[in-house]
Structure formats: C-alpha cells, structure tokens
GULO-469338 format. One line per field, with one value per residue: x, y, z of N, C-alpha, C in turn. Coordinates in nm, 2 decimals, m for minus. Layout:
# GULO-469338
n_xx	X|...;
n_yy	Y|...;
n_zz	Z|...;
ca_xx	X|...;
ca_yy	Y|...;
ca_zz	Z|...;
c_xx	X|...;
c_yy	Y|...;
c_zz	Z|...;
# end
This chain:
# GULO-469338
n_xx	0.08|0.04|0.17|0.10|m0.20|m0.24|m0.17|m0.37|m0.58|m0.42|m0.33|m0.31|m0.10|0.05|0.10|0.26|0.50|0.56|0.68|0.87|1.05|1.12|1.22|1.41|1.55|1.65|1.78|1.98|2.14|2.18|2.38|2.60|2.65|2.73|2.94|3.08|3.32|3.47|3.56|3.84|4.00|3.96|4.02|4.32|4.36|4.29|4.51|4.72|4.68|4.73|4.99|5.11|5.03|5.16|5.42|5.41;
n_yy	m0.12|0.19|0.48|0.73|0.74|0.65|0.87|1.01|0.85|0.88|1.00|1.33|1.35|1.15|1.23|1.44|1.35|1.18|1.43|1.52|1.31|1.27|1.54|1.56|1.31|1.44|1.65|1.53|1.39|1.59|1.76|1.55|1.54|1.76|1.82|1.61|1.64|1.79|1.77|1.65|1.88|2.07|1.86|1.88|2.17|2.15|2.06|2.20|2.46|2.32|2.27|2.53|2.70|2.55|2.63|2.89;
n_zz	0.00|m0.05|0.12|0.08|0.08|0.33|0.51|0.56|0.74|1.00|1.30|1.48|1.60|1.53|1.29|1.33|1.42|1.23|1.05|1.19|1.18|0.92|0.87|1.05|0.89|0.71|0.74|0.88|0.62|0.49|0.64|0.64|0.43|0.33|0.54|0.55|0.35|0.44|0.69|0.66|0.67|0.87|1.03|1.01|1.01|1.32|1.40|1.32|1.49|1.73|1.69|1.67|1.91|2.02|2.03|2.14;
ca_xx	0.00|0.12|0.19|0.00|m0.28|m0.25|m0.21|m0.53|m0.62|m0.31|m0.39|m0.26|m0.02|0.13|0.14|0.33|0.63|0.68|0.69|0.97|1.14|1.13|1.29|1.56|1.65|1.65|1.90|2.12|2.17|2.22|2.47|2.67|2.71|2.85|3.06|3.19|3.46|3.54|3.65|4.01|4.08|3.86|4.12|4.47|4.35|4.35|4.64|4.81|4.63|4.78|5.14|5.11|5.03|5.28|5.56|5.44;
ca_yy	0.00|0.34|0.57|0.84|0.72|0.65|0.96|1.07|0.85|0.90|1.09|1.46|1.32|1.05|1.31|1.55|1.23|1.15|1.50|1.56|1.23|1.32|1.66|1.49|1.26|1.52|1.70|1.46|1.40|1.73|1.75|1.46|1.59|1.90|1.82|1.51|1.68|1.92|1.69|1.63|2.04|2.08|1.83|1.92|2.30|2.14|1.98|2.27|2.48|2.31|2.27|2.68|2.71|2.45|2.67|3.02;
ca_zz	0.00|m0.09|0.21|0.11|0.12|0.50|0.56|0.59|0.90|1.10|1.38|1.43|1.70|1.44|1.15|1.35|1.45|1.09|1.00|1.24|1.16|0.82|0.90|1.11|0.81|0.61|0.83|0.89|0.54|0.44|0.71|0.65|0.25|0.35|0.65|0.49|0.25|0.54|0.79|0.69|0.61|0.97|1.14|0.97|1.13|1.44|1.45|1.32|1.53|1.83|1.69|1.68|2.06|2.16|2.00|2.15;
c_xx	0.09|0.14|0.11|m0.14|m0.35|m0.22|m0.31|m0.60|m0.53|m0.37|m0.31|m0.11|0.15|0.13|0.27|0.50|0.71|0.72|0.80|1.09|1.22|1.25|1.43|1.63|1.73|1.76|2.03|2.20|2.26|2.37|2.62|2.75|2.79|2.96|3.16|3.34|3.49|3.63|3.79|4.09|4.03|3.99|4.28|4.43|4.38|4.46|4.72|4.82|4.75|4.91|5.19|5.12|5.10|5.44|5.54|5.49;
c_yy	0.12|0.42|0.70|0.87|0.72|0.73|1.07|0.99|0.82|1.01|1.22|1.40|1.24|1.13|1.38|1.47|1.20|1.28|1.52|1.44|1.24|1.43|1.60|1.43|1.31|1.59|1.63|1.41|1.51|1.75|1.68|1.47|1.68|1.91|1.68|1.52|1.75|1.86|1.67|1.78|2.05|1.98|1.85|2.05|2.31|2.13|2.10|2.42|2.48|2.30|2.47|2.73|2.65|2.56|2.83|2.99;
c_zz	0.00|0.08|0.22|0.13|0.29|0.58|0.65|0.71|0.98|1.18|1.36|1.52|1.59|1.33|1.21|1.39|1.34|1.05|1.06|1.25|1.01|0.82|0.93|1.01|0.74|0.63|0.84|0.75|0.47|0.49|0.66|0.46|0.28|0.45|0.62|0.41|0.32|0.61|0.78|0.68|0.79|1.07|1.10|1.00|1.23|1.51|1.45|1.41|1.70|1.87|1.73|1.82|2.10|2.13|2.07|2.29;
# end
C-alpha cells in the first residue's frame, strides 16, 4: 500500500512524529554531505592549530 494514502487516517499526534522524523533525516543527510569533505581540512586546522600554541 502506498503511504500516502495513510495519511489521511493518521492521527494529528502521528502526523506530526513522521513530519519531524522526516525533517531529522533530512537534516542529517544534508549535514553529513556538507561536512563530509570538510573533515580532513577541519582536522589538519586542528592539528596545526595546536602545533602553533605549543611553539608560542
């Protein structure tokens, strides 16, 4: 059975759960695209970051 159909007798309680699980996946995706190619410039910063303060 399709999903959208079952929408329409989901309560308001159970609308508003998927809507915000939805949202979350949505999020985390998003997330996980854009901070994925950062991570190694984001930790060779740190590193050098901390080499900087060990030498002052």
């Amino acid at each position: 059975m399709p999903l959208l159909p079952r929408w329409r007798y989901m309560s308001a309680d159970a609308k508003a759960i998927t809507l915000r699980v939805g949202w979350s996946a949505l999020a985390v995706v998003v997330v996980a695209l854009v901070l994925r190619p950062l991570l190694p410039w984001l930790a060779l910063s740190l590193i050098l970051y901390f080499i900087w303060q060990r030498r002052r």
